[in-house]
C-alpha angles and dihedrals in degrees: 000000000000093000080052089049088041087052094039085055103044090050103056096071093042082056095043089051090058105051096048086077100054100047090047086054089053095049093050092049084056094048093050092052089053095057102039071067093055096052095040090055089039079053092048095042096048080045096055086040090058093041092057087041090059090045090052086048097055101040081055100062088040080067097046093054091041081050088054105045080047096061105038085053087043084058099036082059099044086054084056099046083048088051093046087049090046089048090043092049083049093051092043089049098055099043079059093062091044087045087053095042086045093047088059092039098053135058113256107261083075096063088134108059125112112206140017122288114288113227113237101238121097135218130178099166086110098061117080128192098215084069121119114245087257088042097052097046099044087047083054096043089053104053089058094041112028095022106033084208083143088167082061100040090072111056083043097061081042086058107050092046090057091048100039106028082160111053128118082231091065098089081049104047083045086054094050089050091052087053103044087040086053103046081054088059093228084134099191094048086055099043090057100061089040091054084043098067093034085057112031104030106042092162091058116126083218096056090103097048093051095057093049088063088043084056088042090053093043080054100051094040087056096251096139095171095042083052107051091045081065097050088046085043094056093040086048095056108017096040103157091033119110090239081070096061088045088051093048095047089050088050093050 
């Protein structure tokens, strides 16, 4: 009994001995694929990150390219509005030059006229409706400007706002109505461009213009109050433009 104790004994930790090693294999295959997890999330992960970093690349030069055909039209357009200011200064300064010769030409009670004055007969012969909407409004425009043919110059302007309602010329060609109507003294018909364009076109470069010859048809037709709420009206809004000055000057 006590050899079989002693054996018993002796062979436990011999037992014990073999089997560490093969649980600790078993605990280190587990750790390494663990770890070959690890590796393979930390992959896709770094994959996913260069993916998104290509896609960000990318996105950015998209907006490169989108800032640069930006700019270049923001340019292309700032050469036209240039163009259109040069063309308007050009216009201005002629109907100065009509306004002078028409000063010497007429009694004084028609200081405030700006052409000559337009014969009453009317001929719209020139204008042609196959025109395109520039075509037909620098046909109209010329006629006042390089052709003096004013009679003309109306039912043009009629012309092209029955044909192009919706054209960004419209204010303008109101605004040339409302001139050649008043240089022809036929004061309503004048006023009603002009109010036209102050009502109805806010944004028009010619806004204030138009209210300094509502102000200058309130003045002829004796409507002295009427006239100087215009002047005050274009001082007021238009404060640094040369029609101020005018106005101030009116109202002086």
């Amino acid at each position: 009994m006590k050899k079989t104790l002693l054996a018993v004994s002796l062979l436990v930790p011999g037992l014990a001995l073999a089997q560490a090693p093969v649980s600790g294999l078993s605990s280190s295959g587990d750790v390494e694929k663990r770890l070959e997890q690890i590796e393979r999330m930390l992959e896709a992960r770094s994959s996913a990150q260069l993916n998104m970093m290509d896609q960000l690349s990318s996105v950015q030069q998209d907006v490169a390219e989108l800032r640069g055909i930006t700019e270049e039209h923001a340019y292309q357009l700032e050469q036209l509005l240039q163009r259109q200011r040069e063309l308007y200064q050009e216009i201005d300064r002629r109907f100065s030059q009509l306004k002078d010769n028409n000063s010497q030409s007429n009694s004084a009670g028609s200081g405030y006229s700006d052409m000559q004055q337009v014969p009453t007969q009317t001929d719209s012969s020139s204008y042609s409706a196959s025109l395109s909407e520039n075509d037909a409004y620098d046909k109209a425009i010329a006629l006042v400007l390089e052709d003096k043919r004013y009679d003309a110059a109306i039912p043009a302007f009629q012309s092209f706002l029955e044909s192009f309602p919706n054209s960004t010329y419209v204010p303008n060609a109101h605004y040339w109505l409302g001139q050649l109507y008043f240089a022809q003294q036929e004061y309503d018909k004048a006023e009603q461009q002009f109010m036209t364009v102050v009502e109805d076109y806010p944004d028009s470069n010619k806004r204030g213009d138009c209210l300094l010859k509502l102000g200058a048809i309130a003045n002829d037709q004796g409507n002295t109050a009427d006239a100087k709420r215009y002047y005050e009206k274009v001082i007021s809004e238009y404060p640094d433009s040369t029609e101020a000055n005018l106005a101030k000057q009116r109202l002086n």
